[in-house]
N, C-alpha and C positions, 0 to 999 in steps of 0.2 A: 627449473624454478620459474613458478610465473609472472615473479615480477621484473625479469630479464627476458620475457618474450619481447619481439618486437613491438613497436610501437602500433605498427597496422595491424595487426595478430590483435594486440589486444581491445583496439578501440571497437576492431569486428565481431570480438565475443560480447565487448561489452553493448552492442549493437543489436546479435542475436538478443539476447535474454529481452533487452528493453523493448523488443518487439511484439516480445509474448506477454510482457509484462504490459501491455497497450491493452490485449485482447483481451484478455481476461478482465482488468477490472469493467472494460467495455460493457462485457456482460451482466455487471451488476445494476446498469441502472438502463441499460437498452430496453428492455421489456418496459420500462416504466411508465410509456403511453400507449402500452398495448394492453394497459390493464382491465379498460374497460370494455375494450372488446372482448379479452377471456370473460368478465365478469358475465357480463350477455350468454357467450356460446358455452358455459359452465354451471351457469344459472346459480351465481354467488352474487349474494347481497351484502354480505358483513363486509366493509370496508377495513377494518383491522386485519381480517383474511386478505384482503386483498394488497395491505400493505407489506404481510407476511410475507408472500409472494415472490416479492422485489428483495425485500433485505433477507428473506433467509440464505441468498447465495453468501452473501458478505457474513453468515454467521458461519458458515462453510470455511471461512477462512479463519475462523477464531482453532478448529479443530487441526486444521492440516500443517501449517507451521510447528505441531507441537512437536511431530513425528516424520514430516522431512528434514528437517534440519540434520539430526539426529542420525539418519540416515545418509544424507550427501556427507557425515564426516566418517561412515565407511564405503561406502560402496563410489562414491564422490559425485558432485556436482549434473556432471552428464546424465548418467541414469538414471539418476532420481527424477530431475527434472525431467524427462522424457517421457518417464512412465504417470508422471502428475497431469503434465499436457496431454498424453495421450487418453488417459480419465478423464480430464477437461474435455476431450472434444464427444468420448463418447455417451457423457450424459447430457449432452447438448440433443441428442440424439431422441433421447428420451424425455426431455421440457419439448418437443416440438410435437412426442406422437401422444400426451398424457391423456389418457381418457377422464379423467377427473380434477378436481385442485389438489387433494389431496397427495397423488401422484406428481404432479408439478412441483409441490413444496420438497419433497423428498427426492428428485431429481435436480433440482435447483440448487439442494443441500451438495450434494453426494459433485455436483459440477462445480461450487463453491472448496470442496475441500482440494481437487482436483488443478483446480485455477491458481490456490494459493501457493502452487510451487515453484513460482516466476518469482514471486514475491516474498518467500523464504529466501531463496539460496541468493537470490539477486546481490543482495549485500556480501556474503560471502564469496563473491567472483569476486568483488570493487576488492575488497580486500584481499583475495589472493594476489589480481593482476597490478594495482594502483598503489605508490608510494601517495603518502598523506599528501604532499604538495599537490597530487592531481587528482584528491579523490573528492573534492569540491566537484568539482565539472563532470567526475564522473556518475558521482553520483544525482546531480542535477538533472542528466541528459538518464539515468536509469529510472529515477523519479517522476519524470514526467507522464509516463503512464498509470501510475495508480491517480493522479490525481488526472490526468487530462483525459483518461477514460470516460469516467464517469459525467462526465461534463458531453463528449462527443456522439455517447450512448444514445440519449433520448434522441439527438439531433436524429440521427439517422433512423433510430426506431418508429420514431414518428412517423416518418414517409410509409416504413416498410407494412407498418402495423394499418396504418389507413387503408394503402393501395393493395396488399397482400394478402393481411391476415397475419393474425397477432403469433399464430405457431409460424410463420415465417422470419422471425425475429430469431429464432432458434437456427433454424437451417442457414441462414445466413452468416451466422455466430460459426457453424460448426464448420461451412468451408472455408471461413477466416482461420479459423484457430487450426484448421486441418493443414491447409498450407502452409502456414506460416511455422505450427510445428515439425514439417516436413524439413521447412528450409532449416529451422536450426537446429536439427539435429545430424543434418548434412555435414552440415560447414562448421558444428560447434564440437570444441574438444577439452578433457579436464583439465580444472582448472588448481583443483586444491591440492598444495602441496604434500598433505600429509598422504592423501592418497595414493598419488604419484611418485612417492619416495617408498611406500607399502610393498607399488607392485615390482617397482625397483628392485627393494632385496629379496620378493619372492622368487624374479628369475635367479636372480645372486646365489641364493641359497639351490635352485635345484642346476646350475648350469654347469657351480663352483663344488656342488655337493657337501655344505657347509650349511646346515641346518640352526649352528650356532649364531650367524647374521642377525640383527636388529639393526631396525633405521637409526636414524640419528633422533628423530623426535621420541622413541621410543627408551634410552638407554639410560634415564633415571629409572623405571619401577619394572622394566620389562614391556615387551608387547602384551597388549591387553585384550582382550576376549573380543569378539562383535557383541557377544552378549552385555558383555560390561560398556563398551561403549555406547551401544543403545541404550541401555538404562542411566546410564551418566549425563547422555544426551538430551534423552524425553524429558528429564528432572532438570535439565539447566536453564531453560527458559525460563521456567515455572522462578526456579533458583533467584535467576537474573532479575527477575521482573520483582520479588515480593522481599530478599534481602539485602538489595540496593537501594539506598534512598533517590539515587541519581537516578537509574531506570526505570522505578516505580514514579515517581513525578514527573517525568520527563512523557513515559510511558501515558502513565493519567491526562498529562495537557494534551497529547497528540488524537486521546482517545476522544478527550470532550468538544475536541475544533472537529476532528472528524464525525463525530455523531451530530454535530450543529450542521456539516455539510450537508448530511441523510435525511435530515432533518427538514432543514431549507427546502432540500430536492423536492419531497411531498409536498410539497406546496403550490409547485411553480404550475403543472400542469391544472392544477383544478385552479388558478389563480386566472390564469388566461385562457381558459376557456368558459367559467364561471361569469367574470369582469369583463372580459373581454371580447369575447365571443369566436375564438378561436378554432380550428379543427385540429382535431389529436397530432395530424402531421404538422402543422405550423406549433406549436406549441414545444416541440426540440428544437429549437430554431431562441426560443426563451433565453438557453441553458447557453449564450454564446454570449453572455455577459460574465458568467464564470470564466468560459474558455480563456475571453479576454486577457481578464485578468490574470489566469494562469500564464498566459502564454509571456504578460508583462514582468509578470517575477519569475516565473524561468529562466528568460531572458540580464534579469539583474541578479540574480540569486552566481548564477553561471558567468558573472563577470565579476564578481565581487565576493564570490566563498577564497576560495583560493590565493587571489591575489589580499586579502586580507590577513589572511593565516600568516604569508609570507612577510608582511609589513609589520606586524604584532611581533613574528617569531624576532624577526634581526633586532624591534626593540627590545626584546626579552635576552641579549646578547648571543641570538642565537637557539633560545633553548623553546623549545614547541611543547604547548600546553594546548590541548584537545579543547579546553574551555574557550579556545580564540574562535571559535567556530560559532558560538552562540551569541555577540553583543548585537549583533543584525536583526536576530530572534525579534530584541524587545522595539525594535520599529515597526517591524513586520507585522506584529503581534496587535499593534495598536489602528491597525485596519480592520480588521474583525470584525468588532461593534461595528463601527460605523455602516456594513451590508443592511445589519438586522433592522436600524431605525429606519435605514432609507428606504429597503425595498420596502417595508414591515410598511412604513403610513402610508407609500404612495400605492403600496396595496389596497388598504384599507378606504382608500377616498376615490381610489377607479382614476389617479391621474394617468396623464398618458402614458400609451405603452411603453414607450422608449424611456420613461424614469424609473422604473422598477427592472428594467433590464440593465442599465447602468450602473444602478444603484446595486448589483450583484457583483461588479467589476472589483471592490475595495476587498470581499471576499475571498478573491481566487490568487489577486495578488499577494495578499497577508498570507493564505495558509501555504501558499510555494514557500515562502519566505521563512515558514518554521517548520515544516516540513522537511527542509532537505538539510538544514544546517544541523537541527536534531539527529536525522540518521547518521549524518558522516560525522559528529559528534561520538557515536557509541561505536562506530568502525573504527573511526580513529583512538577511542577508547579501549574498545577489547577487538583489538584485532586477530587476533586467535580464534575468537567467538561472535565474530559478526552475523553466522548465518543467526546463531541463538539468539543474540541480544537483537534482532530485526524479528526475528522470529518474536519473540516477548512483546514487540512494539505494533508487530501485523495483527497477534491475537490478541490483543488487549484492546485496540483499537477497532476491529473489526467485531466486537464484543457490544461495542456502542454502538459502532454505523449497522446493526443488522435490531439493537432493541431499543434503541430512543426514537427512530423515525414510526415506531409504534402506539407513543404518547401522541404524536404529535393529530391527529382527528381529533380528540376528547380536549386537547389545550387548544389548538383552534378555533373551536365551537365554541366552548367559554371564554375566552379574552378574545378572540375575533384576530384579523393580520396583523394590525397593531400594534396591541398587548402583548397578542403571542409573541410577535418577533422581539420588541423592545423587553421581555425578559430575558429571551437567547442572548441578547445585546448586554443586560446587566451582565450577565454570565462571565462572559467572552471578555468584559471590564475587566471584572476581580480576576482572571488567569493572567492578564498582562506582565505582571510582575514574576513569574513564572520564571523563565530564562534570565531575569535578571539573576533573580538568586542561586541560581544554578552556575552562572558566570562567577559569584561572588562565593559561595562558598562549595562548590563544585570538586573544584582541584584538591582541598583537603580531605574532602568524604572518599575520592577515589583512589587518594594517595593512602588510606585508611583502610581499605578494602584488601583483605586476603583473597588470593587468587585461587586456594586450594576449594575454595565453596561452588564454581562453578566448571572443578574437574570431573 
C-alpha cells in the first residue's frame, strides 16, 4: 500500500515526477525568444504563426491528459509516464531538425501531448503516496514546476537562441528531458494501488491455481475489462469537468489566470526589446519578476496549505472538509489585477525598466496561491480520481494558455500596453470572488454529487 511506504520512498518519488514536471512545461515558453530568429531563417512574417508556435505545445497538453490518465489506472503510473517522457524527448528531436514552420507546429504539438504526462499522473502519485494532512506541501513542491517552468524557459532560451541558434533550444530541451527521464525511471516504482493489488492476484491466481481470486477494489461488480476501464476512464475527465459545478468553475478560473499568464508572456519580450532596446538574450532575464513572485508564494502557500487544514480541521471538532483548502484562494486571488495595471502603464510610458519587471512580482505570487490550494482541493476531493480530476483542470486550462496568447497582437495594437493590460486586470477583478464561493457553498454541491457518474 502506498501510503505506508516510507517516509524517504515517498518524498523521492514525489521528487522524481516534479523533476519531469520542471521539463516539460520548460518547454513551453523556452523557444519564446527564439521566435524571431526562426521567423528570419523560415522566412515567416505572420506574427499570429509565430505566436502559434509557442503555445501550440500547451495545446498538446489539452489532448494527452485525456488518455493517460485513463491509462495509468490500468497499466499504472510507471509505464505510462515513461512512455509519455519518452515521446516528449523524441519530438524534441524533431522541433530541432524541422525544415519548415509548418513541421515545427506539428512537432511541437505531438512533444506537447507527450510532456503532458508529468502533469497528468502527477496528482495521482500525491494521492496514492500522501494522507491529506501532507498533501499541502506535497503538492506545493510537485506544483512548482508547471508554473515555475514557464517563467525559467525564456531566461535560458534567450542566451541559447542569441549565442546558438534558435533549433538549439530544442537540442538542449532534449538532453534535459533525456536525463532526466533516465534518472526516473531508474529509481521510480508504481505507485497506484489499484494496480499493485491487480498484479497481486494475478500471481495469486496462477501460483495458487485459483482463477476464481478478485482483489479487493474489484468485489462489488467483478473485475472489469481494460476495455471498459479505458472507456470509463477517456469519458471521466470529460464527466468530471462538464457535470460538476465544483470542477467546472474551479476548472474555468484556473483556466482564465492561466491563459492571462500566456497572455502576459507575449508581451514581455517585444515590450523590452521594442521600449527598451533589449537583445533577445537579455530579455529572459524580464521573466524573473514572475519567478519572484512564484518563488515568494511557493514558499507561503508551502507553509501555510497544511498547517491550516489542521487548525480549521480541530475547530471543526475534528472533522476535515476539503473546502479548508480554499479561504487563502481569495487573498491570493486579489494580487492578480494588480500585475496587469502596473506592468500594463509603466509599459506604456517606457518607465524604467525595473518597474515593469516588478510590477510582474504581484502575478506570480497570486497564481501560486491559487494554484496549488485548487489542486489539493480535488485530490483531497476525489481521491480515487485524482489523476482524472487534474487531468480535467490540465486540459481545460491548457485550452486557454495555448489559444488566448493568440488574440493578444490584434488587442495590443488597438488598446496599446495600457488598455490592453488594464482590461486583463478588469477580468482578473470579476474572478476574485470565485473561491469565495466555492468555500461557501462548495461542501453542499459535493456532498450532493453521486459518485457512480465518474465510474
Amino acid at each position: 500500500m502506498p501510503l505506508n511506504f516510507p517516509s524517504r520512498r515517498k518524498w523521492l518519488l514525489l521528487g522524481l515526477i516534479s523533476s519531469i514536471t520542471l521539463i516539460s512545461p520548460l518547454a513551453s515558453s523556452m523557444f519564446a525568444p527564439g521566435v524571431s530568429f526562426m521567423d528570419v531563417d523560415l522566412h515567416n512574417t505572420n506574427t499570429t504563426i509565430s505566436a502559434l508556435t509557442v503555445s501550440i505545445f500547451v495545446l498538446g497538453y489539452v489532448v494527452g491528459p485525456l488518455f493517460l490518465s485513463p491509462l495509468s489506472e490500468i497499466y499504472g503510473r510507471r509505464p505510462v509516464l515513461f512512455v509519455a517522457n519518452a515521446l516528449f524527448c523524441v519530438w524534441q528531436i524533431g522541433c530541432a531538425l524541422a525544415p519548415n514552420i509548418s513541421a515545427l507546429i506539428v512537432f511541437r504539438f505531438f512533444a506537447g501531448i507527450g510532456g503532458s504526462g508529468c502533469l497528468t499522473i502527477g496528482g495521482g502519485v500525491i494521492a496514492d503516496l500522501f494522507r491529506r494532512e501532507q498533501r499541502g506541501m506535497a503538492t506545493a513542491i510537485y506544483g512548482a514546476g508547471p508554473l515555475l517552468g514557464p517563467v525559467i524557459g525564456p531566461i535560458c532560451g534567450g542566451f541559447i537562441a542569441e549565442r546558438a541558434g534558435w533549433r538549439w533550444v530544442f537540442w538542449v530541451l532534449l538532453i534535459a528531458a533525456t536525463l532526466t527521464t533516465a534518472g526516473v525511471e531508474m529509481l521510480n516504482r508504481e505507485t497506484n494501488p489499484r494496480v499493485l493489488i491487480r498484479r497481486k492476484t494475478e500471481a495469486l491466481r496462477a501460483s495458487l491455481n485459483r482463477p476464481e481470486l478478485i482483489s479487493a477494489y474489484d468485489t462489488a461488480g467483478g473485475e472489469q475489462s481494460k476495455v471498459t476501464i479505458l472507456r470509463s476512464g477517456l469519458l471521466r475527465p470529460l464527466k468530471m469537468l462538464f457535470r460538476s459545478p465544483i470542477v467546472f468553475l474551479l476548472a474555468l478560473y484556473m483556466s482564465v489566470v492561466y491563459g492571462l499568464l500566456y497572455l502576459l508572456f507575449t508581451t514581455i519580450t517585444g515590450v523590452f526589446q521594442g521600449s527598451y532596446g533589449w537583445h533577445p538574450e537579455i530579455c529572459g532575464l524580464a521573466y524573473i519578476g514572475v519567478g519572484l513572485g512564484f518563488f515568494l508564494g511557493l514558499a507561503t502557500v508551502a507553509k501555510i496549505s497544511d498547517a491550516t487544514v489542521i487548525r480549521m480541521t480541530k475547530a471543526n471538532n475534528g472533522v476535515f472538509e476539503p473546502e479548508m483548502r480554499l479561504p487563502a484562494c481569495v487573498i491570493f486571488a486579489m494580487f492578480i489585477p494588480i500585475t496587469f495595471f502596473w506592468y500594463g502603464w509603466a509599459a506604456e510610458y517606457h518607465v524604467h525598466w525595473i518597474v515593469p519587471i516588478l510590477g510582474l512580482m504581484p502575478f506570480g505570487f497570486g497564481m501560486i496561491g491559487i494554484f496549488m490550494p485548487i489542486q489539493t482541493y480535488l485530490i483531497d476531493s476525489f481521491p480515487d480520481f485524482a489523476a482524472s480530476a487534474l487531468a480535467a483542470l490540465t486540459a481545460s486550462r491548457s485550452l486557454f494558455g495555448a489559444l488566448l496568447p493568440l488574440a493578444a497582437p490584434s488587442m495590443y495594437s488597438k488598446l496599446g500596453l495600457g488598455w490592453g493590460n488594464s482590461v486583463l486586470g478588469f477580468i482578473a477583478l470579476g474572478l476574485i470572488p470565485v473561491p469565495a464561493l466555492m468555500f461557501k457553498f462548495g461542501d453542499e454541491e459535493r456532498r450532493s454529487i453521486n459518485v457512480n457518474w465518474v465510474l
